[in-house]
N, C-alpha and C positions, 0 to 999 in steps of 0.2 A: 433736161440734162442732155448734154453733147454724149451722141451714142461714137463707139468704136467699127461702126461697123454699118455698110452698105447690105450686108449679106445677111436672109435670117437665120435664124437656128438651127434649121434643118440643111441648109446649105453648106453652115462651117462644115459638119461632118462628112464632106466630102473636099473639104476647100484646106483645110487644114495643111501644117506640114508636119508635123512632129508629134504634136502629144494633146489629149483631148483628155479632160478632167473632167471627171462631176465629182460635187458634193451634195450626198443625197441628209436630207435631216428631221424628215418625215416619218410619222411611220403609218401613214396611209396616203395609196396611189392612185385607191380604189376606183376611181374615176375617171383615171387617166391613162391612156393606151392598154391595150390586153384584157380589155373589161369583161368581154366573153369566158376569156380563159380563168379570170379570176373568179367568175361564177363559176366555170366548169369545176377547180380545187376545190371551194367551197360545198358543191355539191358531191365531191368526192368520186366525179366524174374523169374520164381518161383527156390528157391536153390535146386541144383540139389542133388539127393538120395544122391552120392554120399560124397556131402560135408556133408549132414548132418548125413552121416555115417563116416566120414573118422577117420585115424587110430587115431591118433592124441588123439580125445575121449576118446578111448581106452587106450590108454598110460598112459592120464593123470586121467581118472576115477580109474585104475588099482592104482597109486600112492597115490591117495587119499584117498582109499579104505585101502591101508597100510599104514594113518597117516602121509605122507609126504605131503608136503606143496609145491605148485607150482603157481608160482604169478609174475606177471612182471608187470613194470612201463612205460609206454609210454609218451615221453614228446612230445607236439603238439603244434601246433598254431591253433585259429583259423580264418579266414572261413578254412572248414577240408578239402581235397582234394580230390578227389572220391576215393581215395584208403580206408582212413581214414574211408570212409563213408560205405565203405564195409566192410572194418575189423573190427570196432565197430559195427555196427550194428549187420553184422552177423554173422562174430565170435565169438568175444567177449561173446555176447550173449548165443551162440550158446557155448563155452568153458565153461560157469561161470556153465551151466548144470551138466557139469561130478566135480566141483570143483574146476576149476581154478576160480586163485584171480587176479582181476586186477586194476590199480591205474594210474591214469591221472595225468600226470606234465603240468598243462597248462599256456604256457609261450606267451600265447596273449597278457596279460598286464604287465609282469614282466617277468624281465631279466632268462635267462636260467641259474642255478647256476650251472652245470655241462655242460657247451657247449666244452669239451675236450671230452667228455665221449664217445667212442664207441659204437658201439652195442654190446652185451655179454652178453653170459648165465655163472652164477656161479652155483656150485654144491656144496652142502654143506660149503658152506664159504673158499673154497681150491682151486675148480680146476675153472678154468677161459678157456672160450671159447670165442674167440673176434673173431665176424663174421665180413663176408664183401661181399659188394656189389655192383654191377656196377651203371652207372649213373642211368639205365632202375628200378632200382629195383633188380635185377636179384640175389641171390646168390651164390656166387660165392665159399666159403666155411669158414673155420673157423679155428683160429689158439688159440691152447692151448699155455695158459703163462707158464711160471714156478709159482713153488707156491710160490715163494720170492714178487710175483705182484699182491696177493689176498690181502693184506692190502687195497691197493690202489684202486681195485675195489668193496671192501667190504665199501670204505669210497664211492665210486659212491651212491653206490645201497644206503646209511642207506641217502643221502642227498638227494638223488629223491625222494626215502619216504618220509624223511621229509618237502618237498615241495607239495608232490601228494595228490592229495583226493581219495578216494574212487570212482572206473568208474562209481557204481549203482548212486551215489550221482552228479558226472558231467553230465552224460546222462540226467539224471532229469530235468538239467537246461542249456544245451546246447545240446542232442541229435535232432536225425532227425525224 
């Protein structure tokens, strides 16, 4: 498959101009970045320097600071999974600090309207990065579409929105 892109994953997010999407559809990560710290909640231990330092922050406070926009949707069920219960609570939270936006598809009581939809980060409404992952959680990496497939995950992302609320506004009334 013809990729959209020269540049990997980690480079869009600082290459971007405008606006950096993910669509998270998982609900374990557990293997994938912050592994320490997800053992640390798990064990009911205090977040370690590191995660409340990690790059991540950085990248995305950097982006914000330049008027870009970085926001992702997560569709879930619930009761939430311990991963669930780590990544919202202390990422999440912990992200929303430097400016990220983030938005809850909660498909508890109603049907998922995009249950085809991969995981995928888009860049400026063009370039499309569709991840993947082992049973574990695990990342395994990420395959750029061509840009003839931005349509189709431009229509993803505008209908997760259109089903999501606001995470400050879900956590209100189903956090931990």
């Amino acid at each position: 498959m013809a990729t959209s892109s020269s540049l990997s994953l980690g480079e869009w997010f600082t290459a971007f101009e405008r606006e950096a999407f993910r669509l998270e559809t998982l609900d374990d990560y557990g293997q994938s970045g912050g592994v320490d710290a997800y053992h640390a909640f798990l064990a009911g231990e205090e977040q370690p320097e590191s995660y409340k330092k990690a790059a991540w922050l950085t990248t995305v406070g950097t982006a914000v600071k330049a008027g870009k926009r970085v926001y992702r949707v997560h569709i879930l069920s619930r009761p939430l999974t311990d991963y669930l219960r780590f990544e919202l609570s202390w990422g999440y939270r912990r992200n929303m600090t430097v400016g990220e936006e983030f938005f809850i598809l909660d498909i508890t009581d109603q049907p998922n309207p995009i249950p085809q939809a991969p995981d995928f980060w888009m860049f400026d409404d063009r370039v499309t990065g569709v991840m993947s992952y082992d049973e574990s959680g695990k990342y395994l990496g990420s395959e750029f579409l061509s840009e003839d497939r931005a349509a189709e995950f431009r229509a993803y992302r505008e209908t997760a929105l259109a089903h999501a609320v606001p995470f400050s506004d879900w956590w209100a009334r189903h956090g931990e």
